[in-house]
C-alpha positions in Angstrom: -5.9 -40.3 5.1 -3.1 -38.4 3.2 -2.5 -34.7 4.8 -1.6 -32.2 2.6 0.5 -29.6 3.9 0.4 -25.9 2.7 3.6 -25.0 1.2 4.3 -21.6 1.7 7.9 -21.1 0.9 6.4 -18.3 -1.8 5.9 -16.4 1.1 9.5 -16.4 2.4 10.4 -15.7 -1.3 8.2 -13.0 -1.6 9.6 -11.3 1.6 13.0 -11.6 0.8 12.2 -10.3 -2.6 11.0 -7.1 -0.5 13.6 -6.9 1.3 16.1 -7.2 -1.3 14.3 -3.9 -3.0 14.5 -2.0 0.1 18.0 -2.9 0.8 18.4 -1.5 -2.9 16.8 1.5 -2.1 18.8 2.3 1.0 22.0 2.1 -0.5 21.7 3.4 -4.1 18.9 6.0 -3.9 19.2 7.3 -0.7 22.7 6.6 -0.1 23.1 4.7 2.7 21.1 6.2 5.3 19.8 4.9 8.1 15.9 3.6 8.7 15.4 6.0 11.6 17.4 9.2 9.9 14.7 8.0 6.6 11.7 8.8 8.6 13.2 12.2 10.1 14.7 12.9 6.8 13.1 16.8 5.1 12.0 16.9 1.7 14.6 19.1 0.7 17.6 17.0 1.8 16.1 14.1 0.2 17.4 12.4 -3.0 15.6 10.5 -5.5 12.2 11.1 -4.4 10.0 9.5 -7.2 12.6 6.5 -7.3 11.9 6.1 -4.0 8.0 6.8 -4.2 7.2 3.7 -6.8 9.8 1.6 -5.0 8.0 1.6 -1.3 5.0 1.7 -3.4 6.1 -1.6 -5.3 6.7 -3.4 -2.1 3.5 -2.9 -0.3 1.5 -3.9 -3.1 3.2 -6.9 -3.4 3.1 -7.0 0.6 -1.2 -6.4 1.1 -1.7 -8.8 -1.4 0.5 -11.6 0.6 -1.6 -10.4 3.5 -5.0 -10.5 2.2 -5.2 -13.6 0.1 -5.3 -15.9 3.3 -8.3 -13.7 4.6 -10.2 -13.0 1.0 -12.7 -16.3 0.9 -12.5 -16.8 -2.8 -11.4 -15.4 -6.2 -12.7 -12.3 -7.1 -15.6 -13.0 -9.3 -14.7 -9.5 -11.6 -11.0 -11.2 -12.1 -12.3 -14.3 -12.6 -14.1 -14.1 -15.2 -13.1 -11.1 -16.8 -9.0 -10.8 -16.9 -8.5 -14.0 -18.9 -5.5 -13.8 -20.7 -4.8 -16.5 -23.4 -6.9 -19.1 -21.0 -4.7 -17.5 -17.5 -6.7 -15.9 -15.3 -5.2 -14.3 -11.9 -5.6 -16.1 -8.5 -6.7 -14.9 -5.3 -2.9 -12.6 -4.9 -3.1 -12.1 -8.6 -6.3 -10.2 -8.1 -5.6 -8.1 -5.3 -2.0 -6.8 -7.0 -4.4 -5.6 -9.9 -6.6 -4.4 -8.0 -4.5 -2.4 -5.7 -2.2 -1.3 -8.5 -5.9 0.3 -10.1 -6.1 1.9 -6.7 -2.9 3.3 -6.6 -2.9 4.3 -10.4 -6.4 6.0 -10.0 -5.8 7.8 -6.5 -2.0 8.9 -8.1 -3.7 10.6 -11.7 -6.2 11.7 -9.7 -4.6 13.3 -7.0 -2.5 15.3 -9.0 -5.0 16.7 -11.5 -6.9 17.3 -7.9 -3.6 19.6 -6.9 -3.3 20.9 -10.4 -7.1 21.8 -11.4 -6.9 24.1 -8.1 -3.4 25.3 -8.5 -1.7 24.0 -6.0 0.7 21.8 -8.3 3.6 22.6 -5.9 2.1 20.3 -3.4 2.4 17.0 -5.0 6.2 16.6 -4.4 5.8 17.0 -0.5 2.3 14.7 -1.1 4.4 11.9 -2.4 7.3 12.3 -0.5 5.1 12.1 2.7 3.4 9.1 1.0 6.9 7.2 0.3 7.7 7.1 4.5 4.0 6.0 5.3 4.2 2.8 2.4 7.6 1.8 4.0 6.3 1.9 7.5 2.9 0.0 6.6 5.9 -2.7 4.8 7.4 -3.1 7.6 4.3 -3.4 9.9 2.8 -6.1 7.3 5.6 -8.3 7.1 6.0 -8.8 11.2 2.0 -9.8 10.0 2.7 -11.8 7.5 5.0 -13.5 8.9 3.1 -14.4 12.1 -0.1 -15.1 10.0 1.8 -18.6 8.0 4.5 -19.4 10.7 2.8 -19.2 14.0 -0.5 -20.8 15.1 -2.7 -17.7 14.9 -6.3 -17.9 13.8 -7.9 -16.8 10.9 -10.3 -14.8 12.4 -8.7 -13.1 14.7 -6.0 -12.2 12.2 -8.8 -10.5 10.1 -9.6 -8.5 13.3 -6.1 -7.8 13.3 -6.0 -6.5 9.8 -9.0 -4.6 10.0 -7.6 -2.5 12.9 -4.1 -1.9 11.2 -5.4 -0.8 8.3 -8.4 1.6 9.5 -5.6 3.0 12.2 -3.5 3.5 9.6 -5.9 5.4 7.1 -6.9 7.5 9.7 -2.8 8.0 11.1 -1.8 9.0 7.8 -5.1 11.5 6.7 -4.8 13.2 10.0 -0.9 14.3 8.6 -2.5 14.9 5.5 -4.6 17.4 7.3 -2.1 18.9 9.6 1.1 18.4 8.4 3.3 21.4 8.8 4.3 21.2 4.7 0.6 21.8 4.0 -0.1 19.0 2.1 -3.7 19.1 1.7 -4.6 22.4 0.1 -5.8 25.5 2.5 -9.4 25.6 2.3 -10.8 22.8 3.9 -13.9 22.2 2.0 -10.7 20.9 -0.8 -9.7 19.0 1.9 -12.9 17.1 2.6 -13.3 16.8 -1.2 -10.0 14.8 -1.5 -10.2 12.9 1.3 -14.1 11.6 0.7 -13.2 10.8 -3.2 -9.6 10.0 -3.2 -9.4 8.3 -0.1 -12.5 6.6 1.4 -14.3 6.2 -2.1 -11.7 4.1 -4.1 -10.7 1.9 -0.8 -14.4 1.2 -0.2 -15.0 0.1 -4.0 -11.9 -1.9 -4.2 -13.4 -3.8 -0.8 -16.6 -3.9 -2.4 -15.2 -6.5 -5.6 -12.5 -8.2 -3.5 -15.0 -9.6 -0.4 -18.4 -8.9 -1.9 
């Protein structure tokens, strides 16, 4: 019997590919400062903000879906059939970039018409400032995953446990400094607070889980 052997030298492409945009990042947009001095960095000594926002943003897209297509069981049936283009349709890490980019497009629009409908506009700069440190911190958590996932002899089950506890830990890390963050993120009135959280945070992550495993 032939063995096949899985060839994942996409993966070590894909993470160097990361890396290279962070690097990037470091030295030309926030010139040259440290990792640590990054996360204790205040808004208003910080340069190129958005820049820096879709660039963190970028690289954990492309990091969750590396991630979750070992542990998703099959393509998507919504992409599958549906996001044919010219006879191409996505695979397994094809889906879960679009359907994390939706996510991040829908929760983006949304929160900000959220901040502006109430008039609290001034907000969103601190809101995706705070949001640039938390997507380069879940980066670097998932590739110390990722990499242990493919390279070490790690089961599939108990990586899914593993996944499921980093990223609930992590929704409810970063919504608690949503709440009590000493910026004020979230607006002041905490029935808005419980608004955005139920509708732009635990409604669009449970329908995006709801098409890719079910």
């Amino acid at each position: 019997m032939i063995r096949i052997v899985e060839n994942n030298d996409w993966i070590i492409y894909s993470l160097l590919g990361v890396g290279f945009l962070y690097v990037v990042m470091f030295r030309v947009l926030l010139r040259d400062i440290s990792l640590i001095k990054f996360f204790t960095l205040k808004e208003e000594f910080a340069n190129n903000t958005i820049q820096s926002w879709v660039v963190t943003s970028v690289g954990f897209i492309i990091l969750a879906a590396i991630a979750l297509s070992n542990i998703l069981p099959i393509n998507p049936r919504l992409f599958a059939e549906y996001f044919n283009v010219f006879g191409y349709t996505p695979n397994k890490v094809g889906s879960i970039i679009l359907a994390v980019v939706f996510l991040f497009f829908f929760r983006t629009v949304s929160t900000y018409f959220f901040l502006a409908s109430i008039g609290e506009v001034e907000r969103w700069k601190s809101f995706y400032f705070l949001a640039t440190k938390f997507f380069l911190g879940y980066s670097l958590a998932l590739i110390v995953l990722v990499l242990a996932q493919n390279y070490f002899p790690i089961e599939t089950e108990w990586m899914i446990y593993v996944y499921a506890v980093f990223f609930c830990m992590s929704f409810i890390f970063k919504n608690l400094v949503y709440l009590f963050h000493h910026k004020t993120i979230l607006p002041d009135e905490w029935y808005y607070k419980i608004l955005y959280i139920c509708t732009l945070q635990i409604l669009p992550f449970l329908v995006v889980g709801k098409f890719l495993f079910f």
